[in-house]
C-alpha angles and dihedrals in degrees: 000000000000131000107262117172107135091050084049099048085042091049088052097046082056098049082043084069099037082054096056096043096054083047092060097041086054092057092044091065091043086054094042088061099040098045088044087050094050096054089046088052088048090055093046094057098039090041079239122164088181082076094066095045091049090049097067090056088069090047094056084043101050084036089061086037096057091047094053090049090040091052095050095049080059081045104061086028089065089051087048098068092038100063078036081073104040125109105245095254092062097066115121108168089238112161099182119126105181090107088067097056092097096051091104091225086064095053113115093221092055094042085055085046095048122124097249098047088043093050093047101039107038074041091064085040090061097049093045099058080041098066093033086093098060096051087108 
């Protein structure tokens, strides 16, 4: 096996960012709820249907959020497995990931469109318009 420090310390660098991205998808989704709550608790106790209405434009916003950081995580992901598959001599600590956006996966408006952000968001959505009846 040969001696490969300077693969190792790039690829970290590049989990490093996977890591952080995954990390801010996760508290999109803790705000989404709590901001959307928070509106549904607001038009409970005005007796406030505007507060519905108000709640679905965070959604939208967290939904186009998530699939920027979603596509970026693909993003790094893709370079991942590029520098994975360098010689060691070719390692040059890039972390640009502008050569990945037409990979179709990378694409923002794929990664909105993805199973999982579809499931959780037009979920919420859902239960949302669900609950809208009983704000009294």
């Amino acid at each position: 096996m040969t001696d490969t420090p300077n693969k190792h310390k790039h690829l970290e660098f590049i989990q490093a960012s996977i890591n952080r991205m995954s990390g801010n998808l996760f508290l999109l989704k803790g705000w989404s709820i709590t901001l959307i709550a928070a509106l549904f608790a607001l038009a409970a106790k005005d007796t406030n249907k505007a507060y519905i209405l108000i709640a679905y434009f965070p959604l939208f916003i967290f939904w186009a959020l998530d699939g920027y950081f979603l596509s970026q995580e693909r993003r790094f992901r893709a370079l991942y497995e590029h520098v994975r598959k360098l010689r060691e001599e070719d390692i040059d600590f890039s972390m640009e990931t502008g050569s990945f956006r037409t990979d179709p996966r990378t694409n923002w408006m794929a990664a909105i469109r993805s199973r999982t952000l579809t499931i959780y968001y037009a979920g919420l959505a859902v239960v949302m318009l669900a609950l809208a009846p009983f704000i009294r």
